[in-house]
N, C-alpha and C positions, 0 to 999 in steps of 0.2 A: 496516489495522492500527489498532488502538487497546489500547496494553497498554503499561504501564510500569516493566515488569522483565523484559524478553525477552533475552536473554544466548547466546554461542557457548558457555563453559563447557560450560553448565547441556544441550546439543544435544548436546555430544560425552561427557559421562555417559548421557545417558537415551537415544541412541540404538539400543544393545542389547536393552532391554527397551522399548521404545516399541510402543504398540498404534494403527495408524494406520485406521482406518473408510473402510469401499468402501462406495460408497453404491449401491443398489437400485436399478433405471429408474428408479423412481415419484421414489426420493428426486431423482434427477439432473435430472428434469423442473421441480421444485420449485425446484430449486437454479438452474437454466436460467432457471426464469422470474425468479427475484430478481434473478438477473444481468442480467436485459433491461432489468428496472425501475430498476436502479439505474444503469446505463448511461446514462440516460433523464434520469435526476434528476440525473446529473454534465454532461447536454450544458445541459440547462436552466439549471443554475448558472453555468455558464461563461459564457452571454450577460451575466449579472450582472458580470462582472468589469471596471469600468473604473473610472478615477481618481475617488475621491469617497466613493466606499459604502464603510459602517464592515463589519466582519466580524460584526459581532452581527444587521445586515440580511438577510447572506447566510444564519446560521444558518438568523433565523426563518423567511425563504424554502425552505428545504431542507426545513426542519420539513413546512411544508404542503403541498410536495409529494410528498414520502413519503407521508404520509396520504393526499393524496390517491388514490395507487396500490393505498388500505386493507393498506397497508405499515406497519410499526411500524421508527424508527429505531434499529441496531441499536448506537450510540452512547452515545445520551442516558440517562446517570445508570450507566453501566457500569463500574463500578469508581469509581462517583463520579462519574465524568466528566459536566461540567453542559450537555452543546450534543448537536446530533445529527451535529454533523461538525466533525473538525477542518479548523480556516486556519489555515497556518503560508507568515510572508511572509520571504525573504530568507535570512536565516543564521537562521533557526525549520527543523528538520529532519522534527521531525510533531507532533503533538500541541497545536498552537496553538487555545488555546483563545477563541471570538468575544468580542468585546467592545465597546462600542458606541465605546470612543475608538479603535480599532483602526484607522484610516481606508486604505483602499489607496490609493497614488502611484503616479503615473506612472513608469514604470522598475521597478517592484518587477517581484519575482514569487510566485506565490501558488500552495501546493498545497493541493488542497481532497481530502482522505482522508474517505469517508463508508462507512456500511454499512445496508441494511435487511434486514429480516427479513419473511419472505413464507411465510406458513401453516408456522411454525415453523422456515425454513431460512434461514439467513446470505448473502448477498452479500459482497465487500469487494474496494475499488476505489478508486484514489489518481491526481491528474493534477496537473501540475505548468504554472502558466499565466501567460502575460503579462498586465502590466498597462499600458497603454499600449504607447507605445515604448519596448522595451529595448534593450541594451549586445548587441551582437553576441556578447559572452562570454556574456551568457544565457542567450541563444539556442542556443548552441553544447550548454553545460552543459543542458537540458530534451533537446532532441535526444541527448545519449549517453544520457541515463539511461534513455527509453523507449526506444532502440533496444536498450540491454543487458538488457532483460526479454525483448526478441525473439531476441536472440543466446541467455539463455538458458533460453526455453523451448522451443530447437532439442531440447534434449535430454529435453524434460519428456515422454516416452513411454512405456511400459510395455518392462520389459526393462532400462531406463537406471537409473543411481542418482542420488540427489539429489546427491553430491555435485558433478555433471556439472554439474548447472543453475548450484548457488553458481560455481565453477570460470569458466565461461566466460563470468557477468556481469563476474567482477571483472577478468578478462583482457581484455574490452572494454572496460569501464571506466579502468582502468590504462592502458590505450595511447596516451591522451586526455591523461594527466599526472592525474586526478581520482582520488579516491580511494571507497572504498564504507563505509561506514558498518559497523562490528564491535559497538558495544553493542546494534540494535536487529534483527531479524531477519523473516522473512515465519514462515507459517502453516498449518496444515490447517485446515480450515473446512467447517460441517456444520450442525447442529445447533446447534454450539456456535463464537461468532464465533472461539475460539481451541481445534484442535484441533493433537492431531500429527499431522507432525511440526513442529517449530520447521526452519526455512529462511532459512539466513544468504545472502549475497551475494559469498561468498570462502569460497574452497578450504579445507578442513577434513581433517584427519589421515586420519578414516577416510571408507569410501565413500558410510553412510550408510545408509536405508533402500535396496530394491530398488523401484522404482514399477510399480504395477498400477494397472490400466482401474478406476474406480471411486473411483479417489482424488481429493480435491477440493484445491488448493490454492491459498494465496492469495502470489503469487511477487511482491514487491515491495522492488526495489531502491532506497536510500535513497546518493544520490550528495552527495560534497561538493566543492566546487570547490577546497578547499584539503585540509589534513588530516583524517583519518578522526573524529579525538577529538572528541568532543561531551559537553556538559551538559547537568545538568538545571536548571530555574528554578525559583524559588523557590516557583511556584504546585502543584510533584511532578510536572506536566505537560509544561511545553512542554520539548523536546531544543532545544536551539541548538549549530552548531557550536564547538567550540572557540577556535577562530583567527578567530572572524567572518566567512569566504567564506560566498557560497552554498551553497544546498541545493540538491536538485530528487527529487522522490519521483514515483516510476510504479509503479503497482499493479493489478492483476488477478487476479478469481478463474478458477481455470483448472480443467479436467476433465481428469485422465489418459484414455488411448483407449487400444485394441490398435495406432491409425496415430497424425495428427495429432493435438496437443494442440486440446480447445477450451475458447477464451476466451468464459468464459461473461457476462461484465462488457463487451460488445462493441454498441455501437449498430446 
């Protein structure tokens, strides 16, 4: 994700007329490979993550190795946006922008949401990671959030409706005591790093699009340890939650199928 006016409203008007892009083998191969690459470039970062290194190190690290995949970051300068990936540490929800005082602690945790672009096709893919030793509630909190993108892209298959997917994140989510994030939402992706549909994380009025083989999305659940309500900071960028609990964000570009979903953002 990188977008800073994503909204449920704005999903339950334009779902009626929403025109959502099945993409061609050729495109799906394209889209396959960005996903491998970028899989790639999020295991590489992760070695980086321990107590000491400011977030502006990580950027430029990310920077080179995108490039080096003769990958262009799908990030950097998007909508203004100044980095090729957002760091969001702690009660930062996404959008954390690098910075050279930014330092990571022992106990934090950090979600590193990056995207490239590979002979004109998007990736996007978000992980949510320890830094040092954490608090067993962390711990806890990163494991619901990536298990609830598994809980629900049970249903991301052709024949299902999106609204199934939102639905059985937030019902996992919820069982936990944790709550799912309403201002900011997941994605279609293609071409274009934000296509439709818009994909919230909680059950919504109507059912939604119908999903077909061919569809690309980027299904990413944005968890809070405490209440859902979230701000923006003063930089228009970083989300923080409202009440200060953690955050934990899991993200993945996914490929609708006639059978299983695949997770095309996959090492």
């Amino acid at each position: 994700m990188l977008e800073n006016s994503l909204g449920s409203i704005d999903h339950e008007e334009r779902v009626a007329d929403m025109s959502i892009s099945i993409k061609s083998g050729k495109e799906i191969e394209l889209m396959r490979e960005s996903g491998k690459i970028l899989a790639k470039v999020l295991e590489e970062l992760k070695t980086l993550i321990v107590p000491g290194i400011s977030t502006l190190e990580i950027d430029r690290k990310c920077y080179e190795i995108i490039k080096s995949y003769n990958c262009i970051p799908s990030f950097l300068n998007y909508n203004g946006f100044p980095a090729s990936i957002c760091i969001s540490i702690n009660d930062e929800v996404v959008h954390g922008i690098p910075n050279k005082k930014r330092i990571l602690r022992d106990g934090d945790i950090v979600s590193l949401d990056c995207g490239v672009i590979y002979q004109g096709y998007h990736s996007d893919a978000a992980r949510t990671v320890p830094v040092g030793e954490i608090s067993n509630e962390a711990k806890r909190l990163i494991e619901v959030t990536e298990q609830s993108f598994f809980e629900g892209i049970k249903f991301a298959k052709a024949g299902h409706h999106l609204h199934e997917i939102s639905e059985a994140i937030q019902e996992y989510v919820e069982s936990f005591g944790y709550s799912v994030v309403r201002d900011l939402v997941g994605h279609g992706i293609g071409k274009n790093l934000h296509e439709e549909p818009q994909i919230p994380n909680f059950k919504q009025k109507r059912r939604g699009p119908r999903l077909e083989a061919g569809m690309t999305l980027a299904i990413e659940p944005m968890v809070n340890a405490g209440r859902y309500d979230v701000l923006w900071e003063d930089d228009d960028w970083t989300v923080v939650t409202r009440d200060g609990s953690l955050s934990a964000h899991y993200e993945n570009t996914v490929l609708i199928t006639d059978g299983e979903p695949e997770i095309l953002t996959w090492k």
